[in-house]
C-alpha positions in Angstrom: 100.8 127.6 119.1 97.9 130.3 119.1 97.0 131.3 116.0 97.0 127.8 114.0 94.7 126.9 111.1 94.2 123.1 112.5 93.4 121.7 115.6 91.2 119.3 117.6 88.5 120.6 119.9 85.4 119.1 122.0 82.3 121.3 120.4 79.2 121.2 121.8 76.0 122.0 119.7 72.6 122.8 121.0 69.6 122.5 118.5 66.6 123.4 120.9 63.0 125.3 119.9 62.1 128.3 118.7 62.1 130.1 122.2 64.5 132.8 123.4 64.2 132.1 127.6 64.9 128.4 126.4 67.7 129.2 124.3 69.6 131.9 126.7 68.8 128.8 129.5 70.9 126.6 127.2 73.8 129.6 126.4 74.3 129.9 130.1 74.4 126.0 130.5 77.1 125.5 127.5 79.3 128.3 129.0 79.3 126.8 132.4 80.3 123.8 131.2 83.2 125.2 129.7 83.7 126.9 133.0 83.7 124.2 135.0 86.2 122.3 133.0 88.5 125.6 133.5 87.7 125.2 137.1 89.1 121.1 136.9 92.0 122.1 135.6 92.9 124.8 138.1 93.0 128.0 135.3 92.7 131.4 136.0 90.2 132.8 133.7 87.7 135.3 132.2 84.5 135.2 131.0 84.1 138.4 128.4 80.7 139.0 126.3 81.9 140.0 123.0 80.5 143.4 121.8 77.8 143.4 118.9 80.3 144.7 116.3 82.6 141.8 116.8 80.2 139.2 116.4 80.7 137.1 114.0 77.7 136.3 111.1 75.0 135.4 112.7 75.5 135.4 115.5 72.9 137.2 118.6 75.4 136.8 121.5 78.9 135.5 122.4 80.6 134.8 125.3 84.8 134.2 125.2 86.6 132.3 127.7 90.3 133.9 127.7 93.0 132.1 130.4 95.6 133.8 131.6 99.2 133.1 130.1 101.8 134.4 131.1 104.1 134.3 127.8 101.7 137.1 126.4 102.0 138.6 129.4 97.7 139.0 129.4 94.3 137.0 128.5 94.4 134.6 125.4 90.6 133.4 124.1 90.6 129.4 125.0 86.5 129.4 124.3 83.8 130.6 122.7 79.8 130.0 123.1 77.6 131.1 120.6 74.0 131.8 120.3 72.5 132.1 116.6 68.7 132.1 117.4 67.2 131.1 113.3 70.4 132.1 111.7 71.9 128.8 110.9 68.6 126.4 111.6 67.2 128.5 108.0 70.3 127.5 105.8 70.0 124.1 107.3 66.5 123.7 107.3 66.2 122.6 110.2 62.1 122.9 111.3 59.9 121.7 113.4 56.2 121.8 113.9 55.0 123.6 117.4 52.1 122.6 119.4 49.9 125.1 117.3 51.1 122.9 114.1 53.2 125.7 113.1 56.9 124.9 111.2 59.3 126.7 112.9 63.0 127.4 112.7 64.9 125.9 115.4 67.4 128.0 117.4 71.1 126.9 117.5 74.0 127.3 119.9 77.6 125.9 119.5 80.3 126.1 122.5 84.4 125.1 122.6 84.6 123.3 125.4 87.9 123.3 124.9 90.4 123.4 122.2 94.2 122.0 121.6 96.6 123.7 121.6 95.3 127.0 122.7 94.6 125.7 126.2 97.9 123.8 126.5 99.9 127.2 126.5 98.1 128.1 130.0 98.4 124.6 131.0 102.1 124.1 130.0 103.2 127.7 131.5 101.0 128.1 134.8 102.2 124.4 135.8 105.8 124.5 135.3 108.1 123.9 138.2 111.4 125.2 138.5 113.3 121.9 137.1 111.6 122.1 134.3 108.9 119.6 135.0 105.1 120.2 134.4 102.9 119.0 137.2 99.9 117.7 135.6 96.5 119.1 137.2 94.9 116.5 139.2 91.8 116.2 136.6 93.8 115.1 133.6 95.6 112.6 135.5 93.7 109.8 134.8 94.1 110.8 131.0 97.8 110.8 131.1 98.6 107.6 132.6 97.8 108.6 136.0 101.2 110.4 136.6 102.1 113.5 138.0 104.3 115.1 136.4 105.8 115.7 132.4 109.5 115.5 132.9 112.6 114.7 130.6 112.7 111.1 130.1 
């Protein structure tokens, strides 16, 4: 369940100005979001800023989101946030004109706020009672029906 090709995710993306104070602001905001949802859910987690030489094209800064799980026995990434400054506003085109008249390149961001199944491993495996039931964290109760637990039916 970790390393597949296809899966569904909530993505945020951030198009904002050509500014780097506004576009760290917004990096810090997208990551916190994704914290916060780790913090619902009752996850242990990480937050790890990924070194220059493992950034991916483009990108200025990264921060990963690894949960615990215990059937790696260690950290697995659940998240990413990425800033890209001009990188991908150029091969989009996406401008705009500053208050000087100016075109500029906008400055993009993108953030997992969280992605299936990667997450469920943590979930499935940190809430698993000894019957074999899965006690379903109070925040996504409303999503599954309002019960509290996954058992054999």
């Amino acid at each position: 369940m970790y390393r597949i090709h296809l899966f569904e995710k909530v993505e945020q993306v951030i198009v904002c100005k050509n500014d780097e104070a506004e576009s760290i602001k917004f990096h810090h905001e997208i990551l916190q979001n994704s914290e916060d949802m780790m913090q619902r859910i009752g996850l242990p987690y990480r937050v790890v800023e990924v070194c220059t030489g493992d950034l991916g094209m483009g990108q200025v800064q990264k921060f990963d989101i690894e949960a615990w799980m215990p059937s790696r026995n260690g950290w697995g990434e659940t998240h990413s946030a990425s800033r890209f400054y001009e990188f991908q506003a150029r091969r989009l085109k996406l401008r705009y004109r500053d208050g000087a008249k100016k075109v500029r390149h906008c400055h993009t961001l993108n953030n997992t706020v969280i992605a299936s199944p990667r997450v469920l491993i943590p979930l499935l495996e940190l809430n698993q009672n000894a019957d074999g039931t899965i006690t379903i964290p109070e925040a996504l109760r409303p999503y599954m029906g309002h019960r509290e637990r996954i058992e054999k039916q």
